[in-house]
N, C-alpha and C positions, 0 to 999 in steps of 0.2 A: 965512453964505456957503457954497455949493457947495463943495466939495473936486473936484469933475471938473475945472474950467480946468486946477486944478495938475496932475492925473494927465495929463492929454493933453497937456498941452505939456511933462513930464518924460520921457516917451515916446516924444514926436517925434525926440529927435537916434537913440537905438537905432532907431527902424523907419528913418529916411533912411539910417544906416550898413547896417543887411540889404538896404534898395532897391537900394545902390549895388556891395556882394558879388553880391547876383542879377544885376546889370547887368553885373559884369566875369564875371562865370561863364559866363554867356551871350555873349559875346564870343567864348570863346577856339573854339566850333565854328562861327564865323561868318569865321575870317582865312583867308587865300587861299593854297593849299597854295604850296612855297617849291621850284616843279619844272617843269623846263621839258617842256613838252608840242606834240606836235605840234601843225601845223593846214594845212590843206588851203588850197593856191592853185591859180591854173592853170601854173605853170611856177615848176621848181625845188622847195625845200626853205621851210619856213618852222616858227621856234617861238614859243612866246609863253611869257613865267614870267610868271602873274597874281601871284603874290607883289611882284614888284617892278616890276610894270607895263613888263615891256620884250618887243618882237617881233625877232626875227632871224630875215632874211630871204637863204638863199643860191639866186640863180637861177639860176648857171653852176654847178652841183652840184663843186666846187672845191673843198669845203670851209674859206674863207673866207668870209666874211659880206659882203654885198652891199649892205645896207641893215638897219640898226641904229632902230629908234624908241624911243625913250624916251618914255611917256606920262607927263604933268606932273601932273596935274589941272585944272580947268576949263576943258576941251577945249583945252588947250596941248599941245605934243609938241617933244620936237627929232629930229632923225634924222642921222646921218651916211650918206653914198650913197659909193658907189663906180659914177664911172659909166663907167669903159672895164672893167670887170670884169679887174683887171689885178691883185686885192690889196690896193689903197692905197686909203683912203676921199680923195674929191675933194671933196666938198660938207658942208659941218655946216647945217642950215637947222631956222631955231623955226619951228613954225606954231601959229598961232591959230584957231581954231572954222574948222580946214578949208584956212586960205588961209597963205601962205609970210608972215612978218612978217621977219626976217633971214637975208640967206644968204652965208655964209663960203667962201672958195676955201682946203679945206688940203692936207696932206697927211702925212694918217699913215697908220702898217699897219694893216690890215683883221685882227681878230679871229678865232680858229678860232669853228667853228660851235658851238653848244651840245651838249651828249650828253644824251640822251631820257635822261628819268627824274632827271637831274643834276638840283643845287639852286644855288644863286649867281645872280648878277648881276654883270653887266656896269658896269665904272666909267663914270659919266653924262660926257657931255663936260666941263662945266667940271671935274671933278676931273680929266680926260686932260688931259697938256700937248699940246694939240693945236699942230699947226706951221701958222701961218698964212699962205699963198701972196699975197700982193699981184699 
């Protein structure tokens, strides 16, 4: 009988363990830097940290955030709004591939803006104790 079946499949577990070093090595120049960065609208301020998938959005240049999104994945998002631009976030709304699925009336304080080049992220709504207006 052959001796090769034994060699190739004594083998096999060391080449799957270097496939899988190659695959995390390769990884770590593929993660999404941990910094918020500008980005161009038509009115106002706006930044976005791809690291944590979050955009803040100030339009009355106040340096309070205006509109907060959290990107979820598979086109889900929530966002808190502040819509008299007074400070206070009034709206928490989930949306779905585009379209509003839940929308909450609250009322908490509006977050300061981000600082370019700063790294962090913003606490997601269910971890805020958001206060919920009826």
């Amino acid at each position: 009988m052959s001796d090769r079946p034994r060699r190739v499949f004594t083998r096999l577990p060391a080449r799957c363990f270097g496939l899988l070093l190659l695959s995390l090595a390769g990884c770590q120049g593929y993660t999404w830097p941990d910094e918020w960065q500008p980005i161009e609208v038509p009115t106002g301020f706006a930044w976005h940290n791809p690291s944590s998938q979050q955009t803040a959005f100030d339009v009355d240049a106040d340096g309070r955030i205006d509109r907060l999104r959290f990107w979820i994945g598979s086109g889900s998002a929530e966002e808190l709004i502040d819509d008299d631009l007074d400070g206070w976030f009034d709206r928490h709304v989930s949306i779905v591939y585009g379209k509003e699925r839940d929308r909450k009336k609250i009322h908490s304080e509006a977050l300061e803006v981000p600082v370019t080049g700063g790294s962090g992220a913003f606490p997601r709504p269910w971890d805020m104790r958001l206060k919920v207006v009826e």
